[in-house]
N, C-alpha and C positions, 0 to 999 in steps of 0.2 A: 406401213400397213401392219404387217405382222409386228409382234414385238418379243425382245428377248431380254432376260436378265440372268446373271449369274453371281454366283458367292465364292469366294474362297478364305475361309479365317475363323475365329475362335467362335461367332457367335450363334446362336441356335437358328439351323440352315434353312427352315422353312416358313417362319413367320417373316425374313429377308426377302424367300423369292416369289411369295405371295404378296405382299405390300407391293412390288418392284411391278410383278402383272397388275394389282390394280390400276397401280398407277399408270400402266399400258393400256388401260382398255379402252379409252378415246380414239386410240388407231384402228377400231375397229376388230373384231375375229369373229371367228364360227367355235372355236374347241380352244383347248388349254391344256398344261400337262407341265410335268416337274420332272427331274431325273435327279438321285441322289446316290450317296454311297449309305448302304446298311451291311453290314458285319464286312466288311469289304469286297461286297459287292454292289452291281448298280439296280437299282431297283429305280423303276418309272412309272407313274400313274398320270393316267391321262385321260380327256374325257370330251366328248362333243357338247358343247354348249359355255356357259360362263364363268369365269372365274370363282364364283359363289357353288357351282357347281363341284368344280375342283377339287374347292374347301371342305365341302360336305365328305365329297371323296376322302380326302386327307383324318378328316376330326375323328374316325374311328380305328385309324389307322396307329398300331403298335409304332409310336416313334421312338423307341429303347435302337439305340445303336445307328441312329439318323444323323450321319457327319456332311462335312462338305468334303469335296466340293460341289456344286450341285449347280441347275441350270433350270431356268423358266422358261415359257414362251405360249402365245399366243398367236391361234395361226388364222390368218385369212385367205381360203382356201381359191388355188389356182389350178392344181393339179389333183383331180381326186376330188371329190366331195367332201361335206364336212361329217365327219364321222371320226371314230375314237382310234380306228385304226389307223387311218392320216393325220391323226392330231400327232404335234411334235412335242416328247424329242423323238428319237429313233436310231434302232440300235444294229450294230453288223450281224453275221451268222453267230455268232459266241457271245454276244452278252459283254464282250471287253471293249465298248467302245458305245458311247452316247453322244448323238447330236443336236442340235437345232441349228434353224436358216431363216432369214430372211432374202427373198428376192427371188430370183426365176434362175433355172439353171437351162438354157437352151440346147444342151447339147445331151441333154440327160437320154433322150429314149437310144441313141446311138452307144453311150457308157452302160445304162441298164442291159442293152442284149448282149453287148461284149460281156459282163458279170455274171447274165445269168447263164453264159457257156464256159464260163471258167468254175460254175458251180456254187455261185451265191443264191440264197434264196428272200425274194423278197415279200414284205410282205403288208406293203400300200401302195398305192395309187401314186403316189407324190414323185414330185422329180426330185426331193430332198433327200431321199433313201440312197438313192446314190452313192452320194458322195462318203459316207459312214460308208456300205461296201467296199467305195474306193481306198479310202483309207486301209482298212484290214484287206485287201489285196497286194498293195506296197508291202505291210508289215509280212503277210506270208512270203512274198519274194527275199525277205530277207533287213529290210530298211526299218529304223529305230522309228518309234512314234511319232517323231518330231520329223524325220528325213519323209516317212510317209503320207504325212499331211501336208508338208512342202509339195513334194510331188503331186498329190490331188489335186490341188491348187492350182498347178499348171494345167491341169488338165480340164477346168472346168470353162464354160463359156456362159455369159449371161452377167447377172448383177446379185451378188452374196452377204450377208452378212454372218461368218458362222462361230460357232460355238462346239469344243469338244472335250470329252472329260474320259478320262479309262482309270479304274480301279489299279491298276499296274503301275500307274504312275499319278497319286491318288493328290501330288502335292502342287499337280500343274491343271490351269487351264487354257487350251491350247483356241486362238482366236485368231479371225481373220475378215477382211472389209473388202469390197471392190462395187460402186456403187450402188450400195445400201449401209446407210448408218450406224456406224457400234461406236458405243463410247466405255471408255474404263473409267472408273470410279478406283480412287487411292485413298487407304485408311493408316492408320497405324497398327501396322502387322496386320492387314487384311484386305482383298481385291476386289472391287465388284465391276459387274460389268452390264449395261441395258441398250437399247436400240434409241434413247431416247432420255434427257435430263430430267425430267419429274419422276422416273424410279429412283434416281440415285438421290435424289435430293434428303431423303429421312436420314441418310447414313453417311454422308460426305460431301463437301463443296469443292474439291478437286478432282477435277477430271481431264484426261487427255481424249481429244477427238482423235480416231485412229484418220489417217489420210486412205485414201484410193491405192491396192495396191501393198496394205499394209497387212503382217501377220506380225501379233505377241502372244509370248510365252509369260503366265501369269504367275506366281505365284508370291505365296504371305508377303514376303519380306524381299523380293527378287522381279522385278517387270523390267523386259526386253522386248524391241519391239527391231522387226525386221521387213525388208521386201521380200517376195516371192521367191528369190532364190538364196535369200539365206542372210544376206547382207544387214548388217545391223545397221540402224536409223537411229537418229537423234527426235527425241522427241518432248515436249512443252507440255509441263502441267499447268491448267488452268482456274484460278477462283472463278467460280460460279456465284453471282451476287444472288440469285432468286429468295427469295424468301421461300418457306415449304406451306407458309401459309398464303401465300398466292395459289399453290394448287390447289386448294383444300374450297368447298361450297361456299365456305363461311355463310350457313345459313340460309342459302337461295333452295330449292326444291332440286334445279337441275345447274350444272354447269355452266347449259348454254343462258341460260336468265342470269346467269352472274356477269357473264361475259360480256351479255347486254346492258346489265346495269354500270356496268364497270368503265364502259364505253368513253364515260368524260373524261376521267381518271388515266386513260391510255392515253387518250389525245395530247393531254396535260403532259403528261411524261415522253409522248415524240417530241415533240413542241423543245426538249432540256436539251439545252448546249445550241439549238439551232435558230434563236430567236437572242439578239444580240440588243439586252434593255437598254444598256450606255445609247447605244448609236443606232435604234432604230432599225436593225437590219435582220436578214435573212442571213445563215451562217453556215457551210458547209467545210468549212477550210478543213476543218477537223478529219473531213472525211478527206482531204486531198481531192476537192473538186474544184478545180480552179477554171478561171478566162483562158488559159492556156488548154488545159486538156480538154474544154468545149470548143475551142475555137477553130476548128477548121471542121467541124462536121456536119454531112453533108445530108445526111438521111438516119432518119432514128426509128429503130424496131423496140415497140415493147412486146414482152413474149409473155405468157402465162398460160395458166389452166385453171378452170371453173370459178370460183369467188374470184382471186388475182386477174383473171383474165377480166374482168367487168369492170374492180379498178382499175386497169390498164384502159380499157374504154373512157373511163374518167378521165383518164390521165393527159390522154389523146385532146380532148375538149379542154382542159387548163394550159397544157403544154400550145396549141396551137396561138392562145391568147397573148405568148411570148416570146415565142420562137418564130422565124421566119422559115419554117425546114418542113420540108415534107413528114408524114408521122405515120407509121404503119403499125395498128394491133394487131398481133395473132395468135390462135390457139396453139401454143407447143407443139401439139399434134399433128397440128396442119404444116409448121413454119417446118421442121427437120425435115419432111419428106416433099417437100416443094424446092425450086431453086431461086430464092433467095438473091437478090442484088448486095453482095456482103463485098467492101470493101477496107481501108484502115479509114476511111472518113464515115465508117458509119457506124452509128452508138447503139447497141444492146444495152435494153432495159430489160432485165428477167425480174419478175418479181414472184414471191415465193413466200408463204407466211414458212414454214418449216425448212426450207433451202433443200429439200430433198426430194421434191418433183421429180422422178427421173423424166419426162418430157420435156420441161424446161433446163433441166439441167445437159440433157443431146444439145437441146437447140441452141444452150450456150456453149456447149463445145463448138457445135459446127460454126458458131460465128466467130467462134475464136482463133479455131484453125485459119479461119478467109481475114484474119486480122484488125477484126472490128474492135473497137474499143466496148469493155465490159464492165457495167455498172448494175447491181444488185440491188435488190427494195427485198429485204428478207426480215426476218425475228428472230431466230435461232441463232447467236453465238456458234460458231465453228461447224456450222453446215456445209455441208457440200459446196451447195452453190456460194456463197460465202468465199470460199478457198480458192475457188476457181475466178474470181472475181478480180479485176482491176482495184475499182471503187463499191465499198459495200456502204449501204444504209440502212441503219436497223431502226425498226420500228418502233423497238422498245417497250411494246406492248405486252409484255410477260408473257409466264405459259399462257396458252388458247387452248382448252384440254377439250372440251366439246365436237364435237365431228362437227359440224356447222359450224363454219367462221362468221365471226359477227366483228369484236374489235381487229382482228387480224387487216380486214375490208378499210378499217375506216380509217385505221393507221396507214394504212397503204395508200390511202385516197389520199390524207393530209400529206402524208412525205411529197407525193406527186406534186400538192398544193405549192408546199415549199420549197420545190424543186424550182416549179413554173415562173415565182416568185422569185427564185435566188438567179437565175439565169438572164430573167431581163433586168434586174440590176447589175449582171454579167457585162449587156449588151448597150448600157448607159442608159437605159430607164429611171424614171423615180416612183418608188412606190406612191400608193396613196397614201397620205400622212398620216392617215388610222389604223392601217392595214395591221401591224403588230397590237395594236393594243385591242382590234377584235380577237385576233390571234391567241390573246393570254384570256380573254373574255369568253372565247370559246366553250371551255369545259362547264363553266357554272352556266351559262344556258341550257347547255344541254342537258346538265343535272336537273335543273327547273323542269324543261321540255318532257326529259322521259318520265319523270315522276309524275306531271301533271295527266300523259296522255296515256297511261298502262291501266287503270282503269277502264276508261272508255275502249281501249281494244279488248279488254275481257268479254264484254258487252258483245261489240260486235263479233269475236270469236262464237260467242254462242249462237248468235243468227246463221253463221254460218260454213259452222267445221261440219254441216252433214252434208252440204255438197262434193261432187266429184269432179268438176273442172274449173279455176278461175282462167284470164283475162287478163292482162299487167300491160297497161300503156302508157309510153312517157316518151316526151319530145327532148331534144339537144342532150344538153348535159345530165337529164334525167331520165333519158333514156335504157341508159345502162342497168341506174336504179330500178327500171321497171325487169329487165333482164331478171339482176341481182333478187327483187323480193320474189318473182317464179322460181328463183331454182330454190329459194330457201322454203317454200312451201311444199316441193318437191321432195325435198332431201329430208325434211322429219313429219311432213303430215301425210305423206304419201299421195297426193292431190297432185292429178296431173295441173297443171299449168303453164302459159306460155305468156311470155313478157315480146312486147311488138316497140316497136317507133309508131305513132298514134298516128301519125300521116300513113303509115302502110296500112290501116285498117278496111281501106276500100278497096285493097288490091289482094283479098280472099278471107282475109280473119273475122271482117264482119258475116259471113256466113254462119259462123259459132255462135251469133248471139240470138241468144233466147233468154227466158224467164229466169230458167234454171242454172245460169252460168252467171256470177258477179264476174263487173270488170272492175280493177280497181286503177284508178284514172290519178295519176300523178300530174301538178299543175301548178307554177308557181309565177307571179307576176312579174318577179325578178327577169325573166324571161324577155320582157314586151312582148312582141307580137305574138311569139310561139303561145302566149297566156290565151290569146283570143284562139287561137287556131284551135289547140286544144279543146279548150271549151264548145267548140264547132263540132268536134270526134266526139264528146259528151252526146251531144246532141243528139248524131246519129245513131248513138249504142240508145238513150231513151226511145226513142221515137221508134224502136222495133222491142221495146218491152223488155231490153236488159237493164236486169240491176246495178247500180253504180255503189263504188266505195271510192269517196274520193280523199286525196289526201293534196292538200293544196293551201294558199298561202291565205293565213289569218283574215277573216274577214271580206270574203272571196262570197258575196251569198249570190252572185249568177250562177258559181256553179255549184254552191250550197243546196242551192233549187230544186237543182239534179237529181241530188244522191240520198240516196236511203239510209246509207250511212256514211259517218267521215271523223276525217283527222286536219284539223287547224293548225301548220306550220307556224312560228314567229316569222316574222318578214327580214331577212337574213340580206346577204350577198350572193353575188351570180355563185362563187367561187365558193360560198359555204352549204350551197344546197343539196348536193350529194352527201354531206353528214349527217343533216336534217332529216334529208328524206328518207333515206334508208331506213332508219331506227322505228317509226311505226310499222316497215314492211319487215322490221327482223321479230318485232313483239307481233304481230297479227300472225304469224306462221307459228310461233313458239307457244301463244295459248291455244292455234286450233290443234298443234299436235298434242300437248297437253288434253284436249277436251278427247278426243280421240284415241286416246290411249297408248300412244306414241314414244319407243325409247327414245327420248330429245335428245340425249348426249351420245347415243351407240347408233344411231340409222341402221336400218337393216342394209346388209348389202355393200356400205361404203365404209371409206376407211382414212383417219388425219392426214396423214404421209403416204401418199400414191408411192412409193417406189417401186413399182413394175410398170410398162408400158400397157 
């Protein structure tokens, strides 16, 4: 959610921690702000609204004697509304001390009244302010800069990512992690640090992920990294492969249309190392997923939230076609605060485009505690949930910089694919004899597919990005899909919407249909019988005067008949039509926000990496 970047080294400090927030700003924020060292002191500017803002702030500003070290961030507001005064960083009574945070501190209003009787004064709404008091509390007692941040630390409750710099000690920057993301960036003779791998990427491919629990001490030519009480850690730097030109538009208008276009190209690339050409097979070994470690298990939970949660729904309908085991999806949200049947015969699926969910990432604790076996469907290299993981499988699908997941979803649906596939060759199945070479044939269909059909959604976008509520129905495996294209319509057009199972339509949702409400009716032959039933729910939304959008399989003109407007699938597989189908319902959402006026890539409100509850 929030994001943070920081510098410490020879090069000019503020075009570093501005590139670092743009490349933050897919997580979402409300305000922005900078803290730096001028004649050695700190000086902070900060501001309600966007990064561009900020800049404006900055371009007038006398930068004569602008050193580092210095500290970015982007806040997406929890505590406090979004205004300049809650924007982060934020400073103690004396001006010797700057901070930024990610994450919720829960024990903040109990610290803030104890502070403000020992005579601090504060002077925002945040629970972040805090912790900077605390610090300069330790340090008046008596305790060195480093012994007093240590100590904060113990004191604080909740999930943190921080950041601290003081003029006094102008050659350190003082860091610390405990479920919220920080990553250190390593240069030659220089330190950076962001909440998140597409800031560091302009400046360096080495990076250590700090673990849960971890505090460093940064500086040029000197990084130590320690636990909460002091104890020094060994710690792994890692090459980061990303190109920097993956994060970059390359030409699209917004992110999210890149992300969509890009779609085949991902699949392409989950697909490497796990599709074995010699021998025809499905291939996990790499991961350490064997007939041993599936083999006595007895009940499987997949866990997610919002997009991940729909592919897990998918995943539920390919998995069942394989496995002989009961299969339970649930909202992270729901699954932690419920009780749960968690034994060591039962498999956790978390899946995660960013691995730092913190709801999925409780609800992998808690099954881990009760000894369930832990297997991950993530994208982020050294995520959280990642670490905490038995067996991880990455999606591979590069950055996803857009607040709307689009390839994140379809990566996630294929790994599932593969999953479903590699398991009952686990169980002595044989594939179908084509089944890989659709596999590799995948990506250039769907290149053909979305080039041919973005057009005609421009079309229908304009009939109808002035309405204010659709309609999204799909049976079995396209069910979720119908979920999936409501919340995407949701999330950047602002269009209320509600995606149904087409069979519940007569048990209340057909009440909502009228003139003025499109449904858009998913429907594919591959199906059999659910093709006619469907077609049946057609029926009854025309026969009382609603609009239809239908999107359904090539050549379908019974329920062509129907619709006012549509989209023509190629005629695919049971198991390939969740990739299909989606892709008209991620382009119909992304031109009506476009027509609309719509930040596609900032949503109002929401943010990449949920990290608070």
């Amino acid at each position: 959610m929030c994001g943070i970047v920081g510098y410490l080294g020879n090069r000019p400090l503020l075009p570093v921690l501005l590139e670092g927030l743009r490349r933050l700003e897919y997580r979402g924020y409300d305000s922005a702000g900078v803290v730096f060292l001028r004649d050695k002191a700190l000086e902070i500017k900060k501001v309600k609204g966007r990064v561009y803002d900020l800049e404006e702030k900055l371009f007038y500003m006398d930068k004569s004697g602008t050193t580092s070290p210095g500290l970015g961030h982007t806040r997406w507001a929890t505590h406090g509304e979004p205004s300049d005064e809650n924007a982060h960083p934020h400073f103690d009574c004396r001006g010797k001390l700057a901070l930024v945070h990610n994450g919720i501190i829960e024990n903040y209003y109990v610290l803030k009244r104890k502070l403000i009787q020992r005579g601090h004064r504060f002077l925002s709404e945040t629970d972040t302010e805090v912790i900077v008091h605390l610090v300069e509390d330790y340090q008046q007692e008596g305790f060195s800069l480093w012994e007093a941040f240590l100590k904060a630390l113990r004191d604080l409750q909740g999930a943190f990512a921080l950041a601290l710099i003081s003029p006094d000690e102008p050659d350190k920057i003082l860091v610390a992690r405990y479920q919220s993301p920080l990553i250190i960036g390593v240069g030659e003779g220089e330190v950076f640090l962001a909440s998140d791998i597409p800031a560091l990427l302009p400046f360096t491919k080495r990076m250590i992920f700090l673990e849960d629990g971890e505090v460093a001490l940064l500086q040029q030519n000197n990084l130590q990294i320690f636990d909460f009480k002091g104890t020094p850690r060994e710690y792994v730097i890692r090459e980061i492969h990303w190109d920097i030109s993956q994060a970059e538009k390359g030409g699209y208008p917004h992110f999210m249309l890149k992300e969509i276009m890009e779609q085949p190209q991902a699949l392409q690339n989950t697909l490497m190392g796990r599709v074995n050409l010699a021998t025809g097979e499905i291939d996990f070994s790499r991961e350490g997923l064997s007939k041993e470690w599936l083999g006595n298990i007895e009940k499987i939970y997949i866990v997610a939230c919002g997009t991940s949660y729909h592919a897990g729904l998918v995943g539920k309908y390919l998995l069942e076609r394989s496995v002989n085991i009961p299969i339970e999806v649930d909202l992270a949200s729901e699954f932690r605060y419920r009780n749960p049947h968690l034994t060591e015969r039962t498999l956790f699926i978390g899946i995660s485009q960013s691995g730092e969910t913190a709801d999925t990432l409780a609800s992998l604790r808690l099954a881990k505690e009760k000894g369930a076996k832990i297997l991950s469907i993530c994208n982020v290299l050294g995520s959280s949930i990642t670490r905490e993981s038995e067996i991880v499988i990455y999606t591979q699908a590069g950055p996803e910089i857009s607040v709307a997941s689009t390839k994140a979803f379809t990566t996630q649906v294929l790994i599932l694919l593969l999953l479903s596939l590699y398991w009952k060759t686990l169980n002595g199945w044989s594939l179908e004899s084509n089944i890989v070479d659709r596999l590799l044939s995948l990506s250039s269909q769907m290149s053909k597919f979305l080039e041919r059909i973005q057009p005609g959604l421009k079309e229908i976008a304009k009939r109808w990005h002035h309405v204010s509520d659709f309609l999204y129905l799909g049976r079995n495996i396209l069910y979720p899909i119908a979920l999936e294209g409501a919340l995407k319509l949701k999330e950047i057009a602002y269009i209320h919407a509600e995606g149904y199972a087409a069979g519940e339509m007569k048990h209340g949702p057909i009440a909502l249909v009228e003139e003025r409400v499109p449904t858009v009716i998913l429907s594919a032959k591959e199906t059999g019988l659910i093709f006619e039933k469907t077609l049946s729910n057609a029926e009854e939304i025309r026969s009382r005067r609603g609009p239809i959008i239908g999107v359904f399989t090539e050549g379908a003109s019974e329920l062509q008949n129907l619709c006012e407007d549509f989209v023509e699938v190629p005629e695919t597989t049971y198991e390939f039509l969740p990739l299909f189908y989606v892709m008209p319902l991620q382009l119909l959402a992304y031109e009506i926000a476009v027509l609309r006026g719509c930040d596609v890539d900032r949503p109002r409100n929401l943010a990449k990496s949920v990290t608070v509850e």
